[in-house]
N, C-alpha and C positions, 0 to 999 in steps of 0.2 A: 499582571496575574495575581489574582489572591491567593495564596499559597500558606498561611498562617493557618493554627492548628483549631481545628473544625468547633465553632461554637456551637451550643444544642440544637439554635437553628438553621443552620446551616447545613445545604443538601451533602448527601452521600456520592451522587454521582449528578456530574454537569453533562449534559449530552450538547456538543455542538453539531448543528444543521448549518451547511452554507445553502443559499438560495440562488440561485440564478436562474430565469426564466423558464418556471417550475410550474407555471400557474394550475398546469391538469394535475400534478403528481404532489402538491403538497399539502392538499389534503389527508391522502389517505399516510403519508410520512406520518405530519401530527400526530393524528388519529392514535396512531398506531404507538406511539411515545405517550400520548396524554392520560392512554388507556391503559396505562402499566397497575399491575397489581402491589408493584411496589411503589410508594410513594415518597421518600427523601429524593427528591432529585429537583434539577431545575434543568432548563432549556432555555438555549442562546440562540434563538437565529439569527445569522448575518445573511442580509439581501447585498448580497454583488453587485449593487446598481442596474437588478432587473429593469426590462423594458416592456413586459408583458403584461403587467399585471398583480404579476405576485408580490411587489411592494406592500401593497394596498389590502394582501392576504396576508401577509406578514401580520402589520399593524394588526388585521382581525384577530389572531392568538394571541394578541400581547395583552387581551383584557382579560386573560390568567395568571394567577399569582405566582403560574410556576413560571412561565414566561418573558423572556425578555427580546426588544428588538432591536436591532444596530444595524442602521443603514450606512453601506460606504461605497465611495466609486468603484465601479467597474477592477478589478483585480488578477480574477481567476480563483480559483479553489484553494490553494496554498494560501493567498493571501486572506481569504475569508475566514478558515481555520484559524489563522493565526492570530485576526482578529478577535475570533470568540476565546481564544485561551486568555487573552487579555484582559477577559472579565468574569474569568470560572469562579466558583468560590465550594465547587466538592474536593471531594479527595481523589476523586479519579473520572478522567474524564473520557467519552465516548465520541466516536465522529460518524453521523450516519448522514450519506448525501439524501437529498431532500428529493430525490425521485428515488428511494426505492423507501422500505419500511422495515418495520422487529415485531418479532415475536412477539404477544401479551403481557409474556413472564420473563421477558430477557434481563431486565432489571435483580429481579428475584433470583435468578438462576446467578447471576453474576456475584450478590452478598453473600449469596450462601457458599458459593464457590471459599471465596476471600475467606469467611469466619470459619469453615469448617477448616482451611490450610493455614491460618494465621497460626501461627505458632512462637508467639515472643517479636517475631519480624515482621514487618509489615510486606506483603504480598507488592509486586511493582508490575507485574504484566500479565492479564488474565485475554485467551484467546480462545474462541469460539469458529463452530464452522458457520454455514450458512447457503440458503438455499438459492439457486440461481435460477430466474424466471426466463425463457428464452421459449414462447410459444407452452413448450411444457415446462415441468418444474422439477428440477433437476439437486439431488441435496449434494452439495458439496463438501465431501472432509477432508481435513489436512491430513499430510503424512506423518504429522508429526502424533505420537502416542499422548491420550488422556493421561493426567496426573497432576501430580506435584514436581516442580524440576527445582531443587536445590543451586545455591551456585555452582557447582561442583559437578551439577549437570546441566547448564545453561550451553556451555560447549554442547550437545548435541541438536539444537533447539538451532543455534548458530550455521552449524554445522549442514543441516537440514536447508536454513533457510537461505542459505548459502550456494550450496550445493545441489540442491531439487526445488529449487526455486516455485516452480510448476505447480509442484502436490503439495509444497506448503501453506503459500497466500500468504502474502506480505502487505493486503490490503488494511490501511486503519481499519477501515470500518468493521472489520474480522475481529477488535480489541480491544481492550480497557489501561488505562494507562495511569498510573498513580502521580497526580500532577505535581508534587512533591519532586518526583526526581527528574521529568521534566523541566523545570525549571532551576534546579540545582545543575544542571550538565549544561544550560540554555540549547537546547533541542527545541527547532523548530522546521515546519516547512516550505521547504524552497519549491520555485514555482516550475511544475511538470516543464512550462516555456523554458526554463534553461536547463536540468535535469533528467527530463523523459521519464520521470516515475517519484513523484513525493514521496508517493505512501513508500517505496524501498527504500529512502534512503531515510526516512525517519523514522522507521520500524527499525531496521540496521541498528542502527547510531544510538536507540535506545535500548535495545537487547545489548550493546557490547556494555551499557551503562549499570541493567539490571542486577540485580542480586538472586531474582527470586524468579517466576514465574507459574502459572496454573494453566493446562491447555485443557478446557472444557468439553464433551463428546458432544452434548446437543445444538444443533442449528440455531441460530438465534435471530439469522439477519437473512433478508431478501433483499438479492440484489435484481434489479428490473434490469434484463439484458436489451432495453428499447433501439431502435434505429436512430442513430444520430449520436449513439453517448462516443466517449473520444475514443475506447477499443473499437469500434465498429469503421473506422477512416484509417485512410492511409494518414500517418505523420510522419512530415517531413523534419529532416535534419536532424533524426534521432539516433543515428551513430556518433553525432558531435554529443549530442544533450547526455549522451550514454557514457561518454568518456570524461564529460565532467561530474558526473555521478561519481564514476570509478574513482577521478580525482579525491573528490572530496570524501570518499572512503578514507582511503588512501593515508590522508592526512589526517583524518579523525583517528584511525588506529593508532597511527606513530603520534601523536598529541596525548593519548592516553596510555601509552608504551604497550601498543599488544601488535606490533606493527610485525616483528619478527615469527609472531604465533599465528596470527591471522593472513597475515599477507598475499600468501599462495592461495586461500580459500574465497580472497576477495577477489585475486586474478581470475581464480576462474568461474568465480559467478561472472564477473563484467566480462568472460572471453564467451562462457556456453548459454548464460541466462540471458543475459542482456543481446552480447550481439549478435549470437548466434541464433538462442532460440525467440527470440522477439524482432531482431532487424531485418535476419535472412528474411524471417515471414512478410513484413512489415515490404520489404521492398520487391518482390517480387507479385503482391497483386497489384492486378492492375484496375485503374479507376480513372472515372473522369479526366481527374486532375493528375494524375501519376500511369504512363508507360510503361513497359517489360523493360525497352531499347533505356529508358532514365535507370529504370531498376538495377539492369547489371550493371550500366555506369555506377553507378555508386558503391556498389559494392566492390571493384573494383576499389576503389578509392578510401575506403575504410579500411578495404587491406593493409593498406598502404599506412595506416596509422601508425607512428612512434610508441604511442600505447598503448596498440593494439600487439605490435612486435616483443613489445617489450612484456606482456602481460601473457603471451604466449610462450614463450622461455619461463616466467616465472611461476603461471600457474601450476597447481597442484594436479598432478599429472601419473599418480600410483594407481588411480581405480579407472584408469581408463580403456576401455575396450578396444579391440584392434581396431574396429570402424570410427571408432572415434580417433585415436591416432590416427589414422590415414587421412579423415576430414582436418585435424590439425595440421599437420602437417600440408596438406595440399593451401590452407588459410595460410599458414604461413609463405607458400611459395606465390600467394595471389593467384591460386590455379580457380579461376572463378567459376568454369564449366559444370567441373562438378557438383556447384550447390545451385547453378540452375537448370541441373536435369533432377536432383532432389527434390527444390521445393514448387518449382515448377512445370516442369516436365511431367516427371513422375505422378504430380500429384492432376494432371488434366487428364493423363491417361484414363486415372482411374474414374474419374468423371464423365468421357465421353467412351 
């Protein structure tokens, strides 16, 4: 990664694109990047070891000067990212997957953001919402309040993303990331295949690293809700990939001594975010390839986790509602019944 301090030529923001068998949808991505009203920037696309085609769309944007292209085997998303950070040369760098698109002005809206808040310190994390395309179009904002957050109030930002997981969005592609401290802490992405969620533990890891942040009001990014992306399937084995997430929390915190302050706030995102409000869902529909009868089998069975036991005792448990105690409590006892008349029961009634 290039990380040395910005010559005149040298772009203001790198935008990385991973590609993977895109060939309908990276068109209009480009497009939509090349078309910026701002112009310091450069673009890296990595092709994943496409099979479709879009190799060979690749190579066609690379005959722009803002353009670069890096073909490597087959990987996955984590790996492709991380190959484009290895040839950034902005100051801050952007992640937008190559099926969905940005705004005109998203660039624009992003320097202005940074220069009207620079204040003596350099800005490290500016976050936008973004609109979600799912037949209609849908604008999505975070819960988290427009502004400036100080160190000082970076705890509540944490706090948030932490703890309302949901209404915040922990997605890169929601952010801007000053590669500077990026690569001073070496934050990088581990692949969803062993983790169940990149973008959370590399957002995490780098807000506990932050000094500074800016959370933008306007939409900037369309995310394309199409059939087939990896929200839309059942994934399997993602109460394990979930508890090595929580891991590697875990140890990031106490690595950087906030282990005793954060602790309880990491418990219980990995007890209510993760496996609560992403696994319970994840395992009780049913599909092709995934059962009801698999379903409670396993849940069952993550009950039963050591870290899950353990993260239940320790999580942060003052703002908890009486329903939610009684669903704790019944998790901790493996009483599995009741969260398959919640998320499936319950929710077929209201369907038929």
């Amino acid at each position: 990664m290039n990380t040395g301090n910005l010559r005149n030529d040298s772009p203001f923001f790198s935008v990385v694109v991973p590609v993977y068998n895109v060939k309908d949808y990276l068109s209009r991505c480009m497009d939509s990047i090349l078309n910026q009203d701002f112009t310091s920037y450069e673009v890296l696309i990595v092709d994943d070891g496409s099979t479709d085609g879009s190799s060979s769309l690749c190579d066609y944007y690379s005959s722009n000067d803002k353009v670069h292209v890096i073909h490597k085997k087959n990987g996955g998303l984590a790996s492709a990212r991380n190959e484009g950070m290895d040839y950034i040369s902005g100051k801050y760098v952007l992640f937008i997957d190559s099926d969905d698109w940005i705004e005109h002005s998203t660039l624009t809206v992003l320097y202005q953001a940074i220069q009207k808040n620079q204040n003596q310190k350099e800005i490290d994390l500016i976050k936008y919402n973004y609109f979600r395309d799912d037949k209609i179009v849908k604008l999505c904002k975070s819960c988290a309040k427009p502004g400036y957050y100080e160190k000082s109030n970076m705890d509540e930002l944490l706090s948030l993303a932490l703890c309302d997981t949901g209404k915040y969005s922990l997605s890169a592609c929601m952010h801007a990331y000053r590669v500077d401290l990026i690569e001073k802490n070496k934050i990088r992405f581990v692949s969803e295949r062993e983790v169940g969620s990149e973008d959370y533990l590399f957002n995490i890891q780098f807000m506990f690293c932050a000094r500074n942040a800016i959370v933008v009001d306007e939409a900037l990014y369309h995310y394309d809700c199409r059939d087939g992306s990896i929200t839309q399937r059942y994934r399997a084995n993602l109460p394990k990939k979930y508890t090595l997430l929580f891991n590697e929390l875990l140890k990031f915190i106490d690595k950087i001594g906030l282990y005793d302050l954060y602790s309880g706030r990491v418990t219980y995102f990995y007890v209510w975010s993760l496996l609560y409000g992403t696994c319970l869902m994840n395992e009780y529909q049913v599909t092709d390839d995934h059962s009801l009868l698999e379903g409670r089998k396993n849940v069952k069975e993550y009950f039963k986790y050591k870290e899950f036991k353990f993260a239940i005792k320790k999580s942060d448990k003052r703002k908890l509602t009486i329903r939610k105690k009684i669903q704790l409590l019944a998790m901790f006892l493996d009483f599995e019944p009741l969260f398959y008349y919640m998320f499936y029961v319950k929710v077929h009634k209201k369907v038929h």
